[in-house]
N, CA, C and O of each residue as an XYZ file, in Angstrom:
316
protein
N      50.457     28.126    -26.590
C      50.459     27.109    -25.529
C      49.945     25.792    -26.088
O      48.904     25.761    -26.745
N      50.655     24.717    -25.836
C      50.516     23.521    -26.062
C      49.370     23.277    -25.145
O      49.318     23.758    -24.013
N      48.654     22.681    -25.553
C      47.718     21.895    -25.117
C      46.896     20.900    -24.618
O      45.852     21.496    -24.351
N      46.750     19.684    -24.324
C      46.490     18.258    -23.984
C      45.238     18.255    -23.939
O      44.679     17.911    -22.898
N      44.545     18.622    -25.011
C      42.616     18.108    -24.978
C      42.131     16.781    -23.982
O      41.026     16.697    -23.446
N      43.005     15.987    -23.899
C      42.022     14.473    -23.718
C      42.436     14.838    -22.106
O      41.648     14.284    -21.341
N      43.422     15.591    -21.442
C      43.479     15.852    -20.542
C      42.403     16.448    -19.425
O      41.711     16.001    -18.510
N      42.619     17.441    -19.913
C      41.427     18.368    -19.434
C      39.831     18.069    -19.400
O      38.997     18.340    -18.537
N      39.695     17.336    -20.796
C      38.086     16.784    -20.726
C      38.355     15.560    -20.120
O      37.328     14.907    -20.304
N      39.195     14.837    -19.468
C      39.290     13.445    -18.629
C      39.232     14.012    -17.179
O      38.991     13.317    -16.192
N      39.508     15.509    -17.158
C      39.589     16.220    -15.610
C      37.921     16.629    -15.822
O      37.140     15.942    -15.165
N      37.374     17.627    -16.635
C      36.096     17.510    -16.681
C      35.385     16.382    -16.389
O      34.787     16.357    -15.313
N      35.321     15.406    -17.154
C      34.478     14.292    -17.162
C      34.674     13.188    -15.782
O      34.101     12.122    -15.562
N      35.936     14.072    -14.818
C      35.746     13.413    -13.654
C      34.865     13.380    -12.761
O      34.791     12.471    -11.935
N      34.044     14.425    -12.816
C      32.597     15.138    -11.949
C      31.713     13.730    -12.712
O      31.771     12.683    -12.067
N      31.301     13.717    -13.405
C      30.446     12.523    -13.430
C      29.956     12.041    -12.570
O      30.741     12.042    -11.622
N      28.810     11.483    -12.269
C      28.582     11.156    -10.601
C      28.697     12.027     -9.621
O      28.254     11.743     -8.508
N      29.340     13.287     -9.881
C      29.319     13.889     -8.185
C      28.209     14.777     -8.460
O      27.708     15.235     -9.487
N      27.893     14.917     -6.725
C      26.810     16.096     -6.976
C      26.987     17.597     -7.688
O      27.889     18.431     -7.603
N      25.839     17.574     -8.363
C      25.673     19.389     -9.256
C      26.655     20.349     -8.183
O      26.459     20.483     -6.975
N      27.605     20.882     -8.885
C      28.033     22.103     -8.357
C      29.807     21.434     -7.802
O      30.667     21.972     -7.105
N      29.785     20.466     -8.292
C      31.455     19.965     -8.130
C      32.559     20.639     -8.914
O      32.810     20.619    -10.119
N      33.199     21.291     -7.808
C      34.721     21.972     -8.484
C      35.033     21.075     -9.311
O      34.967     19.898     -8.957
N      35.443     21.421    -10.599
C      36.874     20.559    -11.567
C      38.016     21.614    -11.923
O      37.682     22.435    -12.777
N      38.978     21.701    -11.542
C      40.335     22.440    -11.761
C      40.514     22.655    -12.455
O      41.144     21.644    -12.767
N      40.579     23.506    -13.636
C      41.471     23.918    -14.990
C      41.706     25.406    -14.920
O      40.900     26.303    -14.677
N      42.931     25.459    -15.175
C      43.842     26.781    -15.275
C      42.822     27.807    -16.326
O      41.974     27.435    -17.137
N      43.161     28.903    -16.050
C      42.558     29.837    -16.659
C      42.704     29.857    -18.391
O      41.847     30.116    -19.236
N      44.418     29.402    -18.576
C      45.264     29.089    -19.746
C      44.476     27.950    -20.563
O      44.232     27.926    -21.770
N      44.225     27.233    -19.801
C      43.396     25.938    -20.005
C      42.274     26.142    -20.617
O      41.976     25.995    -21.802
N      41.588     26.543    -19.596
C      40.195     27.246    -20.276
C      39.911     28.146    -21.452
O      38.877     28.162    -22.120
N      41.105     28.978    -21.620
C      40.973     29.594    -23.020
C      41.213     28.860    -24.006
O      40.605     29.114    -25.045
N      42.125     27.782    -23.982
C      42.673     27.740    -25.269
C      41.601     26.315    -25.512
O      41.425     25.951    -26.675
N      40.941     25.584    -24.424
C      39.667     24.718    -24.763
C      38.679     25.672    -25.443
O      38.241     25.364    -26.552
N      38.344     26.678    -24.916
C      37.303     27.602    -25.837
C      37.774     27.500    -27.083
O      37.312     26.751    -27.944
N      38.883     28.394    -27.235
C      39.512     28.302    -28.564
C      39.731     27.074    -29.640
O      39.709     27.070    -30.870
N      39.890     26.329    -28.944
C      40.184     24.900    -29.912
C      38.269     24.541    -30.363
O      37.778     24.387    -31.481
N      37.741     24.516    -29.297
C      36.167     24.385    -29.397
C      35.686     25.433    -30.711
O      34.989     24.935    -31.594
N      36.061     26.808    -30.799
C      35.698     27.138    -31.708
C      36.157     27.288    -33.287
O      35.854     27.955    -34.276
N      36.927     26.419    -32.962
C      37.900     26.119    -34.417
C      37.104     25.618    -34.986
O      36.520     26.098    -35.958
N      36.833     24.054    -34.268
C      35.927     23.289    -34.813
C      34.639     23.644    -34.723
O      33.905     22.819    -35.267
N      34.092     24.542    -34.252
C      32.587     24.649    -34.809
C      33.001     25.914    -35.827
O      31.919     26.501    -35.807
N      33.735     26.612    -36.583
C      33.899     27.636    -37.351
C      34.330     26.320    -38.409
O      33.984     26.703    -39.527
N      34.834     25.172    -38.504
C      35.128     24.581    -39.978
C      33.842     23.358    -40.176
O      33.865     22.361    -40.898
N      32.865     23.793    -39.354
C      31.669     22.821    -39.877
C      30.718     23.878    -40.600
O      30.683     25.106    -40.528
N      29.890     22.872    -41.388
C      29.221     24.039    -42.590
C      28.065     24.177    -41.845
O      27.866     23.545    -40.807
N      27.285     24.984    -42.332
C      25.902     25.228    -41.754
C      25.066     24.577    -41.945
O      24.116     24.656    -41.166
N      25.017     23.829    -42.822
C      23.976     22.621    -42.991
C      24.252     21.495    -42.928
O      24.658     21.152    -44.038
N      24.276     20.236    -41.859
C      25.011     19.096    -41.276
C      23.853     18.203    -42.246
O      22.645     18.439    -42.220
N      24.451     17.220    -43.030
C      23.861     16.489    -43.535
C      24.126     14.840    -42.333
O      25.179     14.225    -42.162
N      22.683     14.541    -41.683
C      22.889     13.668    -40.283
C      22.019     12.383    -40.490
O      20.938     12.560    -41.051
N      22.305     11.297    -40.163
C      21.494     10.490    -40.210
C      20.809      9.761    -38.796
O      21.459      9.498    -37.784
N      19.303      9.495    -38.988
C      18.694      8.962    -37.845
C      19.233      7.762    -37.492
O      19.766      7.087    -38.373
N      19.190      7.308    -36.188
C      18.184      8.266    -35.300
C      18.971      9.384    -34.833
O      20.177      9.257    -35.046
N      18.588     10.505    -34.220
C      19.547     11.490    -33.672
C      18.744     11.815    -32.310
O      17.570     11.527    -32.540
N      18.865     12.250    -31.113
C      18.768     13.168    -29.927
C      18.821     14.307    -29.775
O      19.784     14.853    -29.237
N      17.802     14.921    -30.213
C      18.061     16.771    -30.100
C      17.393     17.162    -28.624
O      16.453     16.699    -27.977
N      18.227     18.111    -28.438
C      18.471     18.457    -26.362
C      17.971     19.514    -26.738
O      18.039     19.787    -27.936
N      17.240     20.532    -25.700
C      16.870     21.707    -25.289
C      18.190     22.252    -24.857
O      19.173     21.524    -24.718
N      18.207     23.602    -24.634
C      19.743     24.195    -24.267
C      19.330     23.890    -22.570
O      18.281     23.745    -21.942
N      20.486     23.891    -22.318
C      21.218     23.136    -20.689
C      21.246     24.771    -19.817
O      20.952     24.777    -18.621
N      21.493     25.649    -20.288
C      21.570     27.392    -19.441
C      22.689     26.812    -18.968
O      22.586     26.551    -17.769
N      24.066     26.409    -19.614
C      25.380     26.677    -19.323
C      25.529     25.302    -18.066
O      26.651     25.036    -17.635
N      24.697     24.772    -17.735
C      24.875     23.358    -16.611
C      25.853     21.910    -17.055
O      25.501     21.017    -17.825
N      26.949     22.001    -16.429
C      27.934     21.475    -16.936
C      27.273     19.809    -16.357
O      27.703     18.765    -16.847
N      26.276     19.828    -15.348
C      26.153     18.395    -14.800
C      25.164     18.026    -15.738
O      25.297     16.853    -16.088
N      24.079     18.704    -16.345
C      23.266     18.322    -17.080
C      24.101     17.787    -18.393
O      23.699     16.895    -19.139
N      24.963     18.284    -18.491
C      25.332     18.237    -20.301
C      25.690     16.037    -19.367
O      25.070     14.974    -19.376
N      26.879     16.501    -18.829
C      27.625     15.208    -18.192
C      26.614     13.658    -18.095
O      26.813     12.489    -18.425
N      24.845     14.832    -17.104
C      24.081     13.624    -17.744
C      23.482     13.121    -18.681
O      22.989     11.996    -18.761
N      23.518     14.274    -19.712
C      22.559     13.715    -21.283
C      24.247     12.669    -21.803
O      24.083     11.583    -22.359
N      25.521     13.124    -21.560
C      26.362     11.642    -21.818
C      26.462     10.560    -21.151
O      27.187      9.616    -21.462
N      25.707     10.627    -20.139
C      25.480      9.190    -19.175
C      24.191      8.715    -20.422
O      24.576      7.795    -21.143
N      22.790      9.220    -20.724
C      22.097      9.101    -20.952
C      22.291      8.045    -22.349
O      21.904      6.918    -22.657
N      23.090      9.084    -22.952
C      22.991      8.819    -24.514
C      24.576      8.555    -25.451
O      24.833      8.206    -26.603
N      25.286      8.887    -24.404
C      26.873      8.389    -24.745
C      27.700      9.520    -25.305
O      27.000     10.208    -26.048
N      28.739      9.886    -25.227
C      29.723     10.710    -25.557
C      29.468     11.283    -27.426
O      29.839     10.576    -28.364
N      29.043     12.131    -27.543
C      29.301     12.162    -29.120
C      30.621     11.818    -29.455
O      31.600     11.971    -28.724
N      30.608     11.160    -31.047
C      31.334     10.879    -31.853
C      32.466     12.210    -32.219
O      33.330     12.065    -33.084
């Protein structure tokens, strides 16, 4: 299945602003193959990220899709 990444995270990133616990629509199809593409790219990064300051290191979120949404209000979309 073809895919449209910028799609789906432009349907994600529509909750922005709404209150915690806002439906965003994506097909089940959708959702797998975002997992999947997601773990492509973290399986071809090495284990030791050579990073330069300053950086923002987060506590884990327990899966909260509004929290993540606000540490990118906070601190801006990673690169």
């Amino acid at each position: 299945m073809s895919l449209d990444l910028d799609s789906v995270i432009e349907r994600l990133e529509s909750a922005r602003g709404s209150r915690p616990g806002t439906c965003v629509s994506i097909s089940d199809k959708e959702a797998a193959a975002l997992i999947a593409a997601a773990e492509e790219v973290v399986l071809r990064q090495p284990v030791l990220l050579q990073i330069e300051a300053p950086l923002q290191i987060v506590g884990d979120i327990h899966g909260q899709f509004h929290d993540l949404l606000r540490l990118f209000e906070f601190r801006g979309v990673p690169p």
